[in-house]
N, C-alpha and C positions, 0 to 999 in steps of 0.2 A: 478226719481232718477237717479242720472251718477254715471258709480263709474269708474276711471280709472282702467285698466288693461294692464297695459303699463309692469306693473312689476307684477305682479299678486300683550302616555308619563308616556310617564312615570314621574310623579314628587312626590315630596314628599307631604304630606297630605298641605293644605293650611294653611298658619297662620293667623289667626284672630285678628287684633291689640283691643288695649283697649279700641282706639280713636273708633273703628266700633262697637264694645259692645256697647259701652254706647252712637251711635247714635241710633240703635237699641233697646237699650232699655235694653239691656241684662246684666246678671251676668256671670262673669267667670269661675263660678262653669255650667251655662249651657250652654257657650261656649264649654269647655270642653265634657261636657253628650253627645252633640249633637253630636261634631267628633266622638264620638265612637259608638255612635249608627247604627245600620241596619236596622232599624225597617225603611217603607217605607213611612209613615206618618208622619205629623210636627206637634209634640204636642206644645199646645199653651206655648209661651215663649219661645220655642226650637231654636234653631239655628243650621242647616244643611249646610253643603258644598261637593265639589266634584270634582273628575276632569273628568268626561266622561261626555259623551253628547252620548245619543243614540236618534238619530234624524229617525222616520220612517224606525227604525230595521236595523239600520247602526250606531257603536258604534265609537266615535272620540274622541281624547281628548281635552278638555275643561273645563274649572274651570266655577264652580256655586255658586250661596250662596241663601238659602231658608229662609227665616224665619216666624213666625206666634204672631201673637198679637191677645189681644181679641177683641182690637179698628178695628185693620187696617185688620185684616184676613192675608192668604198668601202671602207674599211679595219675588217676584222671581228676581233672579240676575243673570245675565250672563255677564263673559268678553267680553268685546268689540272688541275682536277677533274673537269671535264666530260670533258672529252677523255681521261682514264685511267681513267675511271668507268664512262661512258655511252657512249662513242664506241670504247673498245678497244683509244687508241692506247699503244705502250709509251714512256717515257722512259727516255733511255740517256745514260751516265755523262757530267757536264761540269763545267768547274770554268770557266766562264764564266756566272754568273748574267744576263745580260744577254741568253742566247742560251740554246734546249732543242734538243737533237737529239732526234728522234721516229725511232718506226719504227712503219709500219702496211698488213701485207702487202705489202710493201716487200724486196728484199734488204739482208741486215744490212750489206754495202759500202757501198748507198748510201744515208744517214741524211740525211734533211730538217732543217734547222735551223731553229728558231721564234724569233722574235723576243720578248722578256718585258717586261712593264710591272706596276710591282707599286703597287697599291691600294686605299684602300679593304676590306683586309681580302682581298686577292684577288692574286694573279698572273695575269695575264692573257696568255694568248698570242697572237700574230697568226697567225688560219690562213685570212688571205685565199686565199693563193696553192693551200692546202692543199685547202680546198674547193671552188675550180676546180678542182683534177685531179683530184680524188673525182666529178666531175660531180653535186655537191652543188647546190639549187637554197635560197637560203635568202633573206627576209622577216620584216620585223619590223611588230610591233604594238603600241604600248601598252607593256607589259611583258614583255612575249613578244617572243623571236628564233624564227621559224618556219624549220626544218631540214629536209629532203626529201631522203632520198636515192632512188636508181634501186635498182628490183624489182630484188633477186639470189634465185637458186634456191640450193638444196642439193640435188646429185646426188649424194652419195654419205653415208652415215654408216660407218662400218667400229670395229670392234673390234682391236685387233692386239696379241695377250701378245708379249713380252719376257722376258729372264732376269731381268733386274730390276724391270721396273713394268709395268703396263696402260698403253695407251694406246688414246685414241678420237680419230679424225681424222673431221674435216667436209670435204667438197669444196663449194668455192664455182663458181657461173658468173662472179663478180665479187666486187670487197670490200664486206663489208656491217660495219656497226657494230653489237658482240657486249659483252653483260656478262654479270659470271658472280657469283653470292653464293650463301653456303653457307644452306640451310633452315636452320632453328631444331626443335634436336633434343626427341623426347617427355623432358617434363620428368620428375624422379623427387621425390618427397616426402623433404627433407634431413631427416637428424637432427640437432636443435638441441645443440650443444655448451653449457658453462655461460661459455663467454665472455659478454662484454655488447655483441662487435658483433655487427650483423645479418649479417656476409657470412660469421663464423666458422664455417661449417657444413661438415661431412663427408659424404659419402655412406658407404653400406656397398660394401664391394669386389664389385663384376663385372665381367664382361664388355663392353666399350665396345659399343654397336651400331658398327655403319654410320651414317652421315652423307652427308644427302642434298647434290649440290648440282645449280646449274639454270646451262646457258649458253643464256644470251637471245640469237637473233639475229634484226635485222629481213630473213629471207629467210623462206621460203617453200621448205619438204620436200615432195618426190614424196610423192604419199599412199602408194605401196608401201613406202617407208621409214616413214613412219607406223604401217601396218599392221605393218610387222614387230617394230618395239620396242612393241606396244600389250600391255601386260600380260595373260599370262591369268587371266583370274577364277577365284577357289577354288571348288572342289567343293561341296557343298550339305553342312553336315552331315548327319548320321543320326540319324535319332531312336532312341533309350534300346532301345525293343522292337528296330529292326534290327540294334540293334549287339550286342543277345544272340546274334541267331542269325551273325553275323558271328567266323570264327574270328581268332583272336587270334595276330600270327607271335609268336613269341621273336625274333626278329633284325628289329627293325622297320630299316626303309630312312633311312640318315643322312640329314638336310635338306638341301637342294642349296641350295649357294651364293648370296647374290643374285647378280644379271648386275652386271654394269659399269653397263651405260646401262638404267637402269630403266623407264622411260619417253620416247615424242617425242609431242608433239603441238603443233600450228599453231592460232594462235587470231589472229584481225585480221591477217591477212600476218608475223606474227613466231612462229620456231619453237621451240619448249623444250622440250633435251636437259635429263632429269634422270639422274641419274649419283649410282649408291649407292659412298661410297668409304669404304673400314674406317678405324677410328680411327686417327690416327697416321701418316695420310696424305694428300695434300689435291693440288689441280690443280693443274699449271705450265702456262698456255696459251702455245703458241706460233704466229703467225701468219706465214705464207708466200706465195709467188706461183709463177705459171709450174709447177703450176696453183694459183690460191687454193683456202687450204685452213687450219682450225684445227687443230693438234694440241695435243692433250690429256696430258699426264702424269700420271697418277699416284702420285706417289713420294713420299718421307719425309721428302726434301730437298726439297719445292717452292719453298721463296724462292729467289728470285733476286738475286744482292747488287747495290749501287746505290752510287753515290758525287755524288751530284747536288747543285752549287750552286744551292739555289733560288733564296734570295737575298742580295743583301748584308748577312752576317753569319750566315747561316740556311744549313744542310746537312743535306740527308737525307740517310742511308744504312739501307741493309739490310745483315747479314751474317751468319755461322755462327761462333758463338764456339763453342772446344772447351774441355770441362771431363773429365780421363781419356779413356773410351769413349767419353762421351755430347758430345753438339754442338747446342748452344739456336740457334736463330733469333731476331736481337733486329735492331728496327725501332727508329732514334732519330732526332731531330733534333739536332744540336746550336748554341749561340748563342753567338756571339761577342758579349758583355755590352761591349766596350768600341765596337761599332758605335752610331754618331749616329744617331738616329731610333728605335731600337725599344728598347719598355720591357717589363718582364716584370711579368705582376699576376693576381693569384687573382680568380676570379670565381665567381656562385653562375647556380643554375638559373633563377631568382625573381627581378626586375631590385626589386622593393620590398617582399621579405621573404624570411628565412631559410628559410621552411616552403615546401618545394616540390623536388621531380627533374623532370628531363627529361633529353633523350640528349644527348652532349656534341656531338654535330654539329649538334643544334637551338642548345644554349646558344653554343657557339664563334661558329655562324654571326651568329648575334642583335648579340654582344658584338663581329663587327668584329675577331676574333682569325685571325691568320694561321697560328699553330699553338699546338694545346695538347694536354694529354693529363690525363686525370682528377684529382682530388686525394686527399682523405682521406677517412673513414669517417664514415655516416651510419646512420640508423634504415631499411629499408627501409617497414615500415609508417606509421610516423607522417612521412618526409619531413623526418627533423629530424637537424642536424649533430650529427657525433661527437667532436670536436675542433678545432684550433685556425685557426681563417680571423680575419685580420688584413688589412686593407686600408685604404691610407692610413691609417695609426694608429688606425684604426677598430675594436674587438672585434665582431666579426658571430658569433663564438662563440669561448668559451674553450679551453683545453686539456683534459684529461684524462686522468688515471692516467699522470703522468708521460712521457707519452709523447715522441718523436722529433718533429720539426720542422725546418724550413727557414725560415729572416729571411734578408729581403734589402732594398738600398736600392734607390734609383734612380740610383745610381750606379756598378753593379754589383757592389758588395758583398756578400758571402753568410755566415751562419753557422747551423751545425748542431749542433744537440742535445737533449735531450731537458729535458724545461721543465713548469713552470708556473705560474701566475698566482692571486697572492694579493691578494683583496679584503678591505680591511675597513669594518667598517662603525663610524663612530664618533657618539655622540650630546652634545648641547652640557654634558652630564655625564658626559662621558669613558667613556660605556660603549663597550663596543668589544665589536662581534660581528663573527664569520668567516662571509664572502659564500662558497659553496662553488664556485659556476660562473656563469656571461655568458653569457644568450645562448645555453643549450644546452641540446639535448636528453636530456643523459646524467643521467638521475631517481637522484638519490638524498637520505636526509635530512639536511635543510641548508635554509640559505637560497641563492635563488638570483636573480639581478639579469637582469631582461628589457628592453632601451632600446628605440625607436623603432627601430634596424636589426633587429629583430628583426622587426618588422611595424606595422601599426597598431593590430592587438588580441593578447593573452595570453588564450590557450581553455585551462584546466588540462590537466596532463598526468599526474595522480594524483587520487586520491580525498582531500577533507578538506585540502585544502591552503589559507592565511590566505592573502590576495595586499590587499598595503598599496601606493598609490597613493601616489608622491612625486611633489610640482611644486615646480620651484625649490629642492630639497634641504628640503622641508617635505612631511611626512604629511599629506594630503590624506583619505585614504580606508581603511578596514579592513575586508576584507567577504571571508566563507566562501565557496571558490573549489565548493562545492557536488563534484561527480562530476564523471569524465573527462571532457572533450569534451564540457562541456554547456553552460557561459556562457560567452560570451568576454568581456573586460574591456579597456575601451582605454588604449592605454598611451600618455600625455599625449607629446605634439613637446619639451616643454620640463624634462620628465623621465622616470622610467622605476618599473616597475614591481617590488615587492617579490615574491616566492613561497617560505611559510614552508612548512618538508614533514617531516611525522614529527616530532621530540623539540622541533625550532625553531618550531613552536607554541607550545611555553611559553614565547617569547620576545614575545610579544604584548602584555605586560602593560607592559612594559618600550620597548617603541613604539607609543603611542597616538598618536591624531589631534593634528595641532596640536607634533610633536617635528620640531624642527630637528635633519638630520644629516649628513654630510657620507662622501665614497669616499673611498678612497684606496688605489691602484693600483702593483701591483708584480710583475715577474716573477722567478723565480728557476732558473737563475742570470740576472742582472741584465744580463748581454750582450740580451737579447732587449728589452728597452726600445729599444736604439737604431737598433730595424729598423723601417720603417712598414710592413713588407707579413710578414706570415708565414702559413706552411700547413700545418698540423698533419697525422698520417698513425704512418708505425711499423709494426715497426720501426725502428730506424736502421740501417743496414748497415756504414757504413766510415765513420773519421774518422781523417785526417792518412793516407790508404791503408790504414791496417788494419781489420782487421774488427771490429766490437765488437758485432754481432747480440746483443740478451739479450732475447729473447720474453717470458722469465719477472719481468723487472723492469718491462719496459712491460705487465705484467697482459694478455697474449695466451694463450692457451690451449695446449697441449701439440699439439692436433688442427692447430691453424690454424699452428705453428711447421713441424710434421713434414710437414705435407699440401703435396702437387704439384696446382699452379697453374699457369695465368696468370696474371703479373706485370707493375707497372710502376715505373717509379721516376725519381727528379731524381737528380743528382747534378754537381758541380762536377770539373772534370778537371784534370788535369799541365798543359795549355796556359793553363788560364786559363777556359775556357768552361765553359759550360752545357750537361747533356744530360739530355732526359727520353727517357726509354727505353719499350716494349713486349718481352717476353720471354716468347717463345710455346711451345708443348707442344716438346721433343725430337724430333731426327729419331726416327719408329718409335714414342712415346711419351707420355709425360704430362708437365707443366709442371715447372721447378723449385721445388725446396724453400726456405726462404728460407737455408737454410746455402749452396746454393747457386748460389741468387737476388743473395746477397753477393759471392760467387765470382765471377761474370759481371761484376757493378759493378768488380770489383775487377780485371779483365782488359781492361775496355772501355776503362781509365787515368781512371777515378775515383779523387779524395781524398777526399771526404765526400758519402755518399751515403744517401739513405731512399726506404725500399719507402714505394708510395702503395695504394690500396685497387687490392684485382686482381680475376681471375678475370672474372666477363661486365661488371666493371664498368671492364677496361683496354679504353683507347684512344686510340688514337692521333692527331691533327686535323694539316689538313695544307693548306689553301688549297679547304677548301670539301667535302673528304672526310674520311672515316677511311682511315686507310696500313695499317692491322692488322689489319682482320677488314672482316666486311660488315656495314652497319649494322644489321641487323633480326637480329642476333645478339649485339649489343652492351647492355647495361643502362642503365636510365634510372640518372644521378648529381647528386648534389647541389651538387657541387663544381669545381673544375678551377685548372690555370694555364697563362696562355695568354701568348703571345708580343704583342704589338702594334704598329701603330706610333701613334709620339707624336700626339697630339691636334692639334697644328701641323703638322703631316703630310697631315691627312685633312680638316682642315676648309677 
């Protein structure tokens, strides 16, 4: 079994559609019995589900689904996250979504097939059969599926160079279930660029460290393998007075390398290899048998490519695009928009306000998304959007600085370009003033219009700003928003609120208490009215196939155009579909540039395509994981778009 490692809850109770019922077998009267049941047993007919996973006395989150017939006996399901995540196993290429081949310590001839049921925000696979042969002992509770596997040792750890890469091999007594996620590297203090988003930041140029990472397994190392990778402890300094009398070489001795395997240690029966790997490099684990055993790659090329029907309409793949010399690793899913059932929609971190991040595998999972991957650009400090989120015709923030954008229906209709949105404000005396921004966090002088999607209060977000209170398209209220972040003001269910800032002060005189006034709402260009869903981001990469990249018109910075990333991006393809992408550091190297960020879009058979917010804040969603990195290396975001299926689907 290979499984790349290039890239490495809370949720609400799971929904049981009707279509899964009635594969099952089941009435929606004991759909129903089942979720509310405790009882730790599956009485026949029952249908159980969950989201914990307590795997050998370590509780995780993870959706289940149990059920019992008189014919078939216990019938167990796990997301298919759980099992490429937590469990180790690899998926291998199929273009039968209905069915997964697996492989796990296993010969690659003979591949297990899993049977798929997709809901609820989940794919589920049947590994009844799976966990019999594993001699898995497993028990449910409440919410919890309790997993138990049989004590396996580790007899051997080895090191073994190659002309091309390191490799570390494990010996097993038997298979044991192994995950692997990269540490989270010593952070460095960025220097802030004059752009105005928060992620536009540069480092100054060094030397990449090493990069740690850790393979979990539930076995149990001979303590003399323990003892042997146990780091030695440094020397004691010297103190100031020894080191006078201490002669001084000229030829002081080069630093020696780090090792490979930096550390082992066993803590609760589970043992953690960590593993120092240079930049530019990253593990390919590959599992075997006859004897079990993990091998480890370290190489430049770690992904592994992937061609996987997950489901109907929905395809993973992994693979190495080449650009000249150099060859990017990019991770997509793509969507067949003319499949029945699944809709595509932007979603935020905050289920009842704008103001707020969290991680996209928190938000994804919450929101019942089956795959997403980040969206556009936010304030890191204040938690506040940087652009355009539209959902159901709804403004949850505006655009800004003309930037790039994606509108689409619910019909699968898509269009791209770069946009913005003109508010004015008009009074029953035909004064007309310009609203500058909805709904956003991007501070400039102007007025700016804040409704109830924004939250249930407006806290200022500058010093000295007027904030006017309309209900019913009537001035209500006019009162000094005082300093940053010091009152909040609630902004009425039945209308919304004014914030005058810098020279639009002087427009106060001119909207007193008691003035009727009315919006009026426009985008330009005027294609983007007819979309109810849009996601702002930039810049744009391709339209009609060609490139039209212009950093410097979407007001991006020279640093953040030229500088190497991780990247992600949506784009519409030759066939018709949908693909949002990850596009990870270069074999040997660092991210692409967005010239060449374009490039990739433009090879993968994208038409119109836009770069989304990158670097720690790309990722990938995928049925209950991230596909692209490990999560604890991933950034909290404010935004995303996520794949679903239809509300008559799930309920």
């Amino acid at each position: 079994m290979v499984r790349s490692c290039n890239f490495s809850f809370q949720l609400t109770q799971a929904l049981i559609s009707p279509i899964l019922a009635t594969v099952l077998g089941l009435t929606a009267t004991s759909v129903v019995n089942a979720q509310q049941s405790n009882e730790p047993s599956v009485k026949p007919g029952a249908f159980l589900s969950g989201q914990q996973i307590s795997l050998n006395g370590r509780t995780l989150p993870g959706a289940w689904l149990q059920q019992k017939s008189k014919t078939l006996g216990v019938k167990t399901y796990l997301s298919d996250g759980i099992l490429r995540e937590i469990l180790g196993v690899d998926f291998r290429n199929n273009f039968n979504p209905q069915r997964q081949p697996i492989q796990w310590f296993s010969p690659a001839t003979r591949l297990q097939s899993l049977a798929s049921l997709l809901t609820g925000g989940y794919r589920y696979l049947d590994v009844t059969n799976f966990i019999k042969t594993a001699g898995w002992q497993i028990q449910t509770q409440g919410n919890t599926l309790f997993i138990s596997t049989p004590t396996a040792k580790i007899t051997a750890i080895n090191q073994l160079p190659t002309p091309t890469f390191r490799t570390v091999t494990i010996n097993l007594d038997r298979p044991s279930p192994w995950q692997l996620r990269q540490e989270l590297p010593v952070k460095k203090k960025p220097a802030k660029t004059p752009s105005s988003d928060p992620d536009d930041i540069i480092l100054k140029p060094t030397t990449p460290p090493n990069r740690d990472w850790t393979i979990t397994l539930d076995s149990i190392a001979d303590p003399v393998l323990v003892q042997r990778y146990t780091p030695t402890p440094e020397p004691p300094l010297l103190p100031n007075s020894l080191k006078q009398l201490t002669p001084e070489f000229t030829s002081p001795t080069p630093p020696t390398p780090e090792p490979l395997i930096k550390a082992v240690k066993v803590v609760k029966n589970q043992t953690f290899v960590t593993l120092s790997v240079p930049f530019g490099f990253a593990p390919r684990v590959i599992t075997a048998n006859n004897p079990h055993k993990l091998k480890i790659e370290i190489r430049p090329d770690a992904l592994v490519t992937k061609n996987i029907a997950w489901a109907r309409g929905i395809r993973w793949r992994q693979q190495w695009v080449t650009l000249g010399t150099e060859r990017f690793p990019i991770v997509s899913i793509e969507l067949d928009p003319r499949t029945s059932g699944l809709q595509l929609r932007p979603f935020i971190a905050q289920p009842n306000t704008v103001v707020g991040t969290a991680p996209l595998i928190k938000s994804a999972r919450q929101n019942l998304a089956l795959t997403a991957i980040n969206g556009g650009f936010f304030n890191r400090n204040n938690r506040l959007p940087l652009g355009a989120i539209r959902r159901d015709g709804q403004w949850l923030s505006s655009p800004i600085l003309n930037r790039g954008a994606i509108a689409w229906n619910n019909s699968g209709q898509f269009y791209f370009g770069r946009f913005a949105l003109q508010e004015t404000l008009t009074t029953k005396n035909n004064q007309r003033l310009l609203i500058s921004y909805l709904n956003s966090g991007f501070i400039q002088s102007g007025i700016s219009r804040y409704t109830p999607a924004w939250g249930k209060t407006y806290t200022p977000l500058s010093n000295n700003e007027i904030i006017l209170t309309v209900r019913k398209n009537q001035i209500t209220s006019q009162v000094p928003g005082g300093n940053a972040g010091q009152t909040p003001i609630l902004i009425p269910a039945d209308g919304y609120v004014l914030v005058l800032r810098g020279s639009a002060t002087n427009n106060t005189e001119q909207l007193p208490i008691g003035t009727n006034i009315r919006i009026n709402s426009n985008t330009t260009p005027g294609e983007f009215n007819r979309y109810p869903h849009i996601l702002g981001a930039g810049p744009l990469l391709l339209q009609n196939r060609q490139i039209v990249l212009d950093g410097k018109s979407e007001k991006f910075s020279n640093a953040f155009v030229q500088g190497k990333a991780i990247r992600s991006a949506i784009c519409t393809t030759t066939t018709g579909n949908l693909m949002i992408a990850a596009v990870h550091h270069r074999a040997g190297g660092a991210g692409p540039t967005l010239a060449e960020h374009a490039q990739l879009m433009q090879r993968m058979g994208c038409v119109d395509a836009l770069n989304l917010d990158g670097g720690s804040s790309t990722s990938l969603y995928l049925g209950g994981q991230l596909l692209n990195r490990s999560p604890n290396t991933a950034s909290r975001v404010h935004n995303g778009i996520g794949i679903f299926l239809q509300p008559r689907l799930r309920e």
